[in-house]
N, C-alpha and C positions, 0 to 999 in steps of 0.2 A: 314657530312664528305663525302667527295669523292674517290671513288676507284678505282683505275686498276687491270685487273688479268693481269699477265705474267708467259707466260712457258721462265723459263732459264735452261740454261743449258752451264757452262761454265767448262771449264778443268781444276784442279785443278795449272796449269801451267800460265794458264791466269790468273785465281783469283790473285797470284803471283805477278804477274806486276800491279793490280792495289794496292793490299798490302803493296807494296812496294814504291808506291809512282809516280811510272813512268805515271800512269794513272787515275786519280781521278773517272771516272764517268763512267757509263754504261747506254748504251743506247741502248732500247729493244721499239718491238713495241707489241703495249697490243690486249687484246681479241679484243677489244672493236675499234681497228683500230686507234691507238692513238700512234705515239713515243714519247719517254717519256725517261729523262737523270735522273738519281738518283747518288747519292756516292754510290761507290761499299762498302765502312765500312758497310754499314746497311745490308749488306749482310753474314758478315762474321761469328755469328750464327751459318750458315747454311751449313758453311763449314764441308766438311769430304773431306779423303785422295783424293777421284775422283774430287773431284772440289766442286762447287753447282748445283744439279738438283731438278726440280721440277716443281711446279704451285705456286705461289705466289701471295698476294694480296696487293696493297700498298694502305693506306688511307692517303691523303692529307685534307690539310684547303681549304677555299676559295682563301687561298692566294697564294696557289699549295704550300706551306711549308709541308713537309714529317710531318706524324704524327706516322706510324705504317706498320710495315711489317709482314705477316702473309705466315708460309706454306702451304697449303689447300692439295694439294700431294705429 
């Protein structure tokens, strides 16, 4: 399985608008010097009142199909 870390860090105003539907996908570029588009739903977890922050880790298939999302900070 394959990984990316990413630091996010979004305001809890913007989570909002992808929640909501206006925006489907978030697109972050990783440690690893990689952009990378994921649905924001796999996010929502990790939501609290500020938004989401953190370090996250995503593991995909060979097929780049999302497999697992992990906090790490």
């Amino acid at each position: 399985m394959k990984r990316l870390t990413l630091d996010l860090n979004i305001p809890a105003d913007q989570y909002q608008i992808l929640y909501g539907g206006t925006v489907r996908d978030v697109q972050a570029l990783s440690r690893e010097g990689l952009r990378v588009r994921f649905p924001g739903r796999i996010l929502q977890k990790f939501l609290d009142h500020k938004g989401i922050s953190g370090t996250f880790v995503i593991e995909f298939d060979d097929s780049h199909k999302f497999r697992a999302i992990t906090k790490i900070v």
